[in-house]
VEXDREN-2710 file (C-alpha; in Angstrom, 1 decimal):
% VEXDREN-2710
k/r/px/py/pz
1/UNK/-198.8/88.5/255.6
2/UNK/-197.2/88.6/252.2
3/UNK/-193.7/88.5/251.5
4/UNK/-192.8/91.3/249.8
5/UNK/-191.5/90.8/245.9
6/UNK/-187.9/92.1/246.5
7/UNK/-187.4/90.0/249.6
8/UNK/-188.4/86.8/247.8
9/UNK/-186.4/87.8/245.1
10/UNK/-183.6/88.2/247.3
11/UNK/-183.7/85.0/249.0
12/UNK/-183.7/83.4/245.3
13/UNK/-180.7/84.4/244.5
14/UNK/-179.4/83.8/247.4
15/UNK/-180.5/80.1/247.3
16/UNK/-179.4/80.0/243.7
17/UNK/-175.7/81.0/244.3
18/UNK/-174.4/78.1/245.9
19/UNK/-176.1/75.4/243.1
20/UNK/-174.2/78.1/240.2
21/UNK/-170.8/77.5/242.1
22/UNK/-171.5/74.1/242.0
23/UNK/-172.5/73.6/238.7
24/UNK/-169.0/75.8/237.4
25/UNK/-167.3/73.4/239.9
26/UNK/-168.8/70.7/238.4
27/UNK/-167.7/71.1/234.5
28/UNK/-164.4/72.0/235.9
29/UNK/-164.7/68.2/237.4
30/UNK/-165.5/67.0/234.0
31/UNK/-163.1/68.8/232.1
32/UNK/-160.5/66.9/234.7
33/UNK/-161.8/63.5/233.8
34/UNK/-161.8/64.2/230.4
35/UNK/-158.5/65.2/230.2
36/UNK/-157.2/62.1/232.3
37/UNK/-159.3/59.6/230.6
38/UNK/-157.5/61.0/227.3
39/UNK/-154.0/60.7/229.3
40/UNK/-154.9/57.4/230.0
41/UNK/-155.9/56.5/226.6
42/UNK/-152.5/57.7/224.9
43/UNK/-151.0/54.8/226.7
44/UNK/-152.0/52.7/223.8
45/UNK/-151.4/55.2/221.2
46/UNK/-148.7/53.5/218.8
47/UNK/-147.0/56.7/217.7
48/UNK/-143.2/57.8/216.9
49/UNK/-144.0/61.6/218.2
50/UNK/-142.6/63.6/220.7
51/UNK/-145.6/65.2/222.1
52/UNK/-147.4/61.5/222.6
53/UNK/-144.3/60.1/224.4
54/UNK/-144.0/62.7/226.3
55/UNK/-148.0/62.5/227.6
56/UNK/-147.2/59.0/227.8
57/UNK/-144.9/59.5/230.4
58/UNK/-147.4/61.5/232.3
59/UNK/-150.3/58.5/232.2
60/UNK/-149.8/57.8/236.0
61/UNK/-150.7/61.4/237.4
62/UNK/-154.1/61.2/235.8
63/UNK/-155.5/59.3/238.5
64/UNK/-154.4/62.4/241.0
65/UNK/-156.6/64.8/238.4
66/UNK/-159.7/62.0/238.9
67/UNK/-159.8/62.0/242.0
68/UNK/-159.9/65.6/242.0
69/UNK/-162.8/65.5/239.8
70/UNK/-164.0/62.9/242.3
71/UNK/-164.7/65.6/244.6
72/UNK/-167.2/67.4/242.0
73/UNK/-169.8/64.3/242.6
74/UNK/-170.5/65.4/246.5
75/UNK/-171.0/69.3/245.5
76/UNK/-174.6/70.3/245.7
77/UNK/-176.9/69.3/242.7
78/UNK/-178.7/66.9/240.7
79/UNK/-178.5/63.2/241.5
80/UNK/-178.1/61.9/237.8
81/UNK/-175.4/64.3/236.9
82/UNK/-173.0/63.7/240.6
83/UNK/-173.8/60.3/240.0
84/UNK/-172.6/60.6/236.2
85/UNK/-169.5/62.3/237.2
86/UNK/-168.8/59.5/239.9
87/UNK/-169.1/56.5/237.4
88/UNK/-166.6/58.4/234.8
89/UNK/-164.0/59.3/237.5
90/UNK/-164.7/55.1/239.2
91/UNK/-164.1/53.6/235.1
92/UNK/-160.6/55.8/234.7
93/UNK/-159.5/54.6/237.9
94/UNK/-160.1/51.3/237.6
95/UNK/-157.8/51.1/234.9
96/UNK/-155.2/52.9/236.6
97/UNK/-156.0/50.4/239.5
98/UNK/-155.5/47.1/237.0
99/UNK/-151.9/48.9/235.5
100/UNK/-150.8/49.1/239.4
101/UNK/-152.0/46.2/241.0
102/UNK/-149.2/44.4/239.5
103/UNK/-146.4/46.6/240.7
104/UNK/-147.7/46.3/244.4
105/UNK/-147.8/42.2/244.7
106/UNK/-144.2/40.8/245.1
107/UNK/-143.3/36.8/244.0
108/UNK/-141.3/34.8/246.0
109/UNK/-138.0/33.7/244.3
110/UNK/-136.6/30.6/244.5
111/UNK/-134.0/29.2/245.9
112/UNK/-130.6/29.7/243.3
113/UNK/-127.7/32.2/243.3
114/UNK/-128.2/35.6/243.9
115/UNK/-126.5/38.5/241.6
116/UNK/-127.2/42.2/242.5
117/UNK/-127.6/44.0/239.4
118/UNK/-126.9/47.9/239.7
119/UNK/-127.2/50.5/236.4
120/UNK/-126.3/54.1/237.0
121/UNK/-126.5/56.9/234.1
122/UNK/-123.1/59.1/235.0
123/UNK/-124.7/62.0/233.0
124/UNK/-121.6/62.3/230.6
125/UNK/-119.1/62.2/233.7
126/UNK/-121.3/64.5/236.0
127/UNK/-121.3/61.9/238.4
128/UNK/-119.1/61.6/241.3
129/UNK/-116.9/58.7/240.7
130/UNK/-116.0/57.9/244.7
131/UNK/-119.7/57.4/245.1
132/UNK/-120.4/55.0/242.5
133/UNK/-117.6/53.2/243.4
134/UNK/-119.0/53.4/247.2
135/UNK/-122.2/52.4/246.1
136/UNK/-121.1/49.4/244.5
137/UNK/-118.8/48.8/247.4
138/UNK/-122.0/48.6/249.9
139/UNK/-125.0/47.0/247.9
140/UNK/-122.3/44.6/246.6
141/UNK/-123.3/44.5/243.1
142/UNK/-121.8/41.5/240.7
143/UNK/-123.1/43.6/237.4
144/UNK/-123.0/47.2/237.1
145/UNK/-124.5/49.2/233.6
146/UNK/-123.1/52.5/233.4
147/UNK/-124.5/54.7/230.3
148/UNK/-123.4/57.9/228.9
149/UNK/-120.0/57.3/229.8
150/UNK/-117.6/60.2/229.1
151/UNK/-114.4/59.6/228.0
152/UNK/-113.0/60.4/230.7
153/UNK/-115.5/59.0/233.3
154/UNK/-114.0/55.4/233.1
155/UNK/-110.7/56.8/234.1
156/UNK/-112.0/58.4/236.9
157/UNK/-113.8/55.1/238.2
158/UNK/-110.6/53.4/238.1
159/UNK/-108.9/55.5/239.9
160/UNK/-111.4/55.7/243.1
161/UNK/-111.4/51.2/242.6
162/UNK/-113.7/49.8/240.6
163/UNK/-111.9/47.6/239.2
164/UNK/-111.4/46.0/242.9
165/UNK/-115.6/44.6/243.0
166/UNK/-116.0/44.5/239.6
167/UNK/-113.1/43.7/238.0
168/UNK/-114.4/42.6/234.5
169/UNK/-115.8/44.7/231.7
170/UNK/-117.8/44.9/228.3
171/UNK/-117.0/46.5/225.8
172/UNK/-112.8/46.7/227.0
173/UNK/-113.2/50.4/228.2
174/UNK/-109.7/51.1/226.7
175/UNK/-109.8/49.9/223.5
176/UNK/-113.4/51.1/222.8
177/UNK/-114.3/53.9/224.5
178/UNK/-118.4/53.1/224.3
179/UNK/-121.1/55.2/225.8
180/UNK/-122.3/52.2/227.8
181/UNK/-120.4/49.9/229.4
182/UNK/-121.0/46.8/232.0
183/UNK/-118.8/46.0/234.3
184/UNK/-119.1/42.7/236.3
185/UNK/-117.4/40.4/239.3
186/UNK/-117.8/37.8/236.6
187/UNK/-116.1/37.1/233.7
188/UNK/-118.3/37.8/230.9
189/UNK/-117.6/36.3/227.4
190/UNK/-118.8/39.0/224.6
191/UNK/-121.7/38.4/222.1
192/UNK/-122.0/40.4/218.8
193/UNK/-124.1/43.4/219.2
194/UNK/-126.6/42.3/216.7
195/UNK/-126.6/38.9/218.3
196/UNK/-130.6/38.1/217.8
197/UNK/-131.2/39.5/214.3
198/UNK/-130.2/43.0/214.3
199/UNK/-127.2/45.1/212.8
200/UNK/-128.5/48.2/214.6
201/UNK/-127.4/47.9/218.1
202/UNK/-124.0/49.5/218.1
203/UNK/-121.9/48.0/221.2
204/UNK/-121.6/51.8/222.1
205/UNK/-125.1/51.8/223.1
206/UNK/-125.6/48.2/223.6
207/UNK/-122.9/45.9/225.1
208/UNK/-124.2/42.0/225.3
209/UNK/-122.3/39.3/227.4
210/UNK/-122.9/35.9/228.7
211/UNK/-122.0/35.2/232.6
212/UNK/-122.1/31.9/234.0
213/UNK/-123.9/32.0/237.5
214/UNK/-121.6/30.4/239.8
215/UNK/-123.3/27.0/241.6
216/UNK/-126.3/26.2/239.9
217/UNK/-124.4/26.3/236.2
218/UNK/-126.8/28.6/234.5
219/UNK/-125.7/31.0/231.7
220/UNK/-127.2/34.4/231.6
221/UNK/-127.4/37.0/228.9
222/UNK/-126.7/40.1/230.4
223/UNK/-127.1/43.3/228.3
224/UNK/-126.8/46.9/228.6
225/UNK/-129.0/49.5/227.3
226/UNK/-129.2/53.3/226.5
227/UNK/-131.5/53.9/223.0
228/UNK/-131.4/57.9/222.6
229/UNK/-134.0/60.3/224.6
230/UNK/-137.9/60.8/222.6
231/UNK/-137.4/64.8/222.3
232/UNK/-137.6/66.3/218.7
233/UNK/-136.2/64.4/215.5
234/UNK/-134.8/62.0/217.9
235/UNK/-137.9/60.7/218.4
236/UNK/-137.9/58.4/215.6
237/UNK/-134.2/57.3/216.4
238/UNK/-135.7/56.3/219.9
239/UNK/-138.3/53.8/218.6
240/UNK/-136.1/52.2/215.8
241/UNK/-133.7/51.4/219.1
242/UNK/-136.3/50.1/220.7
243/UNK/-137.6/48.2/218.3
244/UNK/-133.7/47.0/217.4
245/UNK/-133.8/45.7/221.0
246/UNK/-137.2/44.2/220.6
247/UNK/-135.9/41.6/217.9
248/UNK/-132.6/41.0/219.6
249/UNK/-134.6/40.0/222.9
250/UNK/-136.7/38.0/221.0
251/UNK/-134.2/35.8/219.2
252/UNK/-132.2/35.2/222.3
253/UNK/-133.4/32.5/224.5
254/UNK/-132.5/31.7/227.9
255/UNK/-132.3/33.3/231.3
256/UNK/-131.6/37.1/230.4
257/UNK/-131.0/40.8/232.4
258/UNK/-131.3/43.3/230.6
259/UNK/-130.4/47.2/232.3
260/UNK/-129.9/50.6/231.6
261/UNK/-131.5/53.5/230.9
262/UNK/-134.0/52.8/228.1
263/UNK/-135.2/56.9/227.9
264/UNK/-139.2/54.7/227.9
265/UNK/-141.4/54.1/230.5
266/UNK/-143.6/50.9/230.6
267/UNK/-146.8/53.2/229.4
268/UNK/-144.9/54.1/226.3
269/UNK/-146.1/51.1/223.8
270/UNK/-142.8/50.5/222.4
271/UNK/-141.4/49.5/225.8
272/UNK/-144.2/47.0/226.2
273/UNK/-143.5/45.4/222.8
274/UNK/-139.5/45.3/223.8
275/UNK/-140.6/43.2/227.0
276/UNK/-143.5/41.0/225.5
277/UNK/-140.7/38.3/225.1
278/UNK/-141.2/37.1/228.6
279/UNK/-139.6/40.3/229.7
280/UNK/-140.1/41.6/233.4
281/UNK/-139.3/45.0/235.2
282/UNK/-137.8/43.9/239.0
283/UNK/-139.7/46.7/240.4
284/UNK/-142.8/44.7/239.6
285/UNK/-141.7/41.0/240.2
286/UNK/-141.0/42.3/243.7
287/UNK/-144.0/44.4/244.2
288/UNK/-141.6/47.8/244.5
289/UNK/-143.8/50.0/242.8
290/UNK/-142.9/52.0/240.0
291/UNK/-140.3/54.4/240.8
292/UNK/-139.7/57.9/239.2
293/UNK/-136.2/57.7/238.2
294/UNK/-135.6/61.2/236.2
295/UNK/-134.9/63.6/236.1
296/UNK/-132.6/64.9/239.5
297/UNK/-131.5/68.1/239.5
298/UNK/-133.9/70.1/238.1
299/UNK/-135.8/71.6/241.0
300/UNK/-138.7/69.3/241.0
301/UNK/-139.2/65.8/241.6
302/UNK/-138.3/63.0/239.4
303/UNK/-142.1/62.3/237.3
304/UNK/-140.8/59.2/235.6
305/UNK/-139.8/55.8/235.2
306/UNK/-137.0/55.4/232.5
307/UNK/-133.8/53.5/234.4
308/UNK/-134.7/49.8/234.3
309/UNK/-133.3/45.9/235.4
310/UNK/-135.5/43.9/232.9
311/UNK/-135.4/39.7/233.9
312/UNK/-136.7/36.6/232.1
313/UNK/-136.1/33.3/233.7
314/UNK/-134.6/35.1/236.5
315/UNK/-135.9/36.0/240.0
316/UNK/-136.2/39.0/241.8
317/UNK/-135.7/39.6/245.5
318/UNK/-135.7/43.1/245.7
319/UNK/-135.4/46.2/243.8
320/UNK/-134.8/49.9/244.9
321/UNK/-133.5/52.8/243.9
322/UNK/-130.3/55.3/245.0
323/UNK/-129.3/58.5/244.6
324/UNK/-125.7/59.4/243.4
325/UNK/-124.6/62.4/243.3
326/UNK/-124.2/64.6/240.3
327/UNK/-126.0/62.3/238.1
328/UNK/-130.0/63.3/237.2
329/UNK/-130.7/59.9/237.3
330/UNK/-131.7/57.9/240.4
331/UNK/-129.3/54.5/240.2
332/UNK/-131.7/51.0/240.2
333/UNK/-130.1/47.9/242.2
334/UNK/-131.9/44.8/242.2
335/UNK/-131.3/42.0/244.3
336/UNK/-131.5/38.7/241.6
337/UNK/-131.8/34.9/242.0
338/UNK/-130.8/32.7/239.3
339/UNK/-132.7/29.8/239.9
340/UNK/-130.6/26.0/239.7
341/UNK/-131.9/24.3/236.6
END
């Protein structure tokens, strides 16, 4: 008997709705892929501006929007074009894959002295001074780098005992009252700012020492960091202290640590070029991941990576992150081994 013209009609469309849905679904799957692979891609994107710094900083969380999209290859619908989406979403996270593999595989360290390392942003003296000085107290940290350090903030840490662990510092906090500062169980002997080539690095955002690791004899270049946040006109202020830092690193050889809060993220190209000198982040060395450091505070989750311990010719044995109160930064302490030799 035959079907009548409305009732085929009918089962048409009705056989047609769920491929429509999937086909909308589908270029919503591609437009996720696109916009990740052109995440991805800004990581390489040499370029003083705010707005590419700041998408910089958001490379990582493209791989969450792929495999999203991955999804869009199992809907309903032509072969070629699920398996099209697939291959695009399997390329942009392989590269995502080959950036973290890295930061998941830790490396033995060698045998040596070990020197906890500990750099903590006070947030211009929002930070609770007892719990710094606690902190320091229980990871027993030989060097701490404190930025944005109010006038006042010093003061404040002296008072709860800091000079008890760490009873040496650079820049003298008294006589120059400089916006980062690094104290140390160690007595550190000064180095000019500029000490690899450039007149740039003002010791206020800068401070450079030399520590000799007790035991094996090594001397170690310890510096502290803090070039100025990518937003706005400041952007361009950010890169030339980066780029400052670069050179200096370069020209100084030996064992160095380098710590602070460097406002970059290793997907931002200018923090790449700073550790191509044989720079390594701790994190990675010991297979910690990468940590989202900032900002605290704010209602939402820290989304990235900006407080580093940077080490060349030194080992790592752990790194980690804590949380002090009052500051929007999450504190780094890594556990270091200077090798003998």
């Amino acid at each position: 008997m035959p079907v009548p013209t409305s009732e085929r009609d009918g089962r048409r469309t009705g056989a047609g709705r769920p491929t429509t849905w999937a086909s909308l679904l589908r270029v919503v799957a591609w437009a996720l892929v696109l916009v990740a692979a052109g995440g991805t891609a800004s990581r390489w994107v040499d370029a003083a501006s705010s707005p590419v710094a700041l998408v910089q900083s958001l490379t990582p969380y493209a791989a969450a929007f792929v495999l999203l999209a991955l999804c869009g290859a199992f809907l309903p619908g032509p072969w070629r074009a699920r398996a099209m989406l697939a291959a695009a979403c399997l390329l942009v996270l392989a590269v995502h894959a080959a950036i973290w593999v890295p930061w998941l595989t830790d490396e033995e360290p060698r045998a040596g002295t070990e020197l906890t390392v500990m750099t903590v942003n006070l947030y211009v003296g929002r930070a609770d001074p007892e719990a710094v000085v606690d902190e320091v107290r229980r990871q027993e940290a030989d060097i701490l780098v404190l930025t944005e350090v109010s006038p006042g903030s010093m003061t404040e840490l002296v008072q709860h005992g800091i000079e008890g662990p760490l009873p040496h510092a650079l820049p003298d906090p008294v006589t120059a009252r400089g916006s980062t500062i690094i104290r140390s169980r160690l007595p550190l002997t000064p180095l000019p700012p500029e000490s690899g080539g450039s007149a740039t690095l003002p010791v206020s955002e800068s401070p450079v020492g030399v520590l000799t690791a007790p035991n094996v004899g090594n001397d170690v270049v310890v510096r502290g960091v803090h070039p100025t946040h990518p937003v706005g006109r400041r952007v361009k202020l950010w890169r030339t202290g980066l780029d400052a830092l670069t050179d200096a690193i370069g020209e100084t050889r030996g064992p160095m640590i380098v710590a602070g809060d460097f406002n970059a993220s290793v997907d931002h190209p200018a923090m790449r070029q700073l550790m191509a000198p044989g720079l390594r982040d701790a994190h990675e060395v010991a297979g910690a991941g990468r940590p989202a450091t900032w900002p605290r505070g704010r209602g939402f989750a820290p989304f990235v990576h900006i407080d580093h311990v940077l080490v060349r010719g030194v080992d790592v044995a752990s790194a980690t992150e804590v949380v002090i109160p009052g500051s929007d930064h999450e504190a780094v302490v890594a556990r270091l081994v200077v090798p003998a030799g």
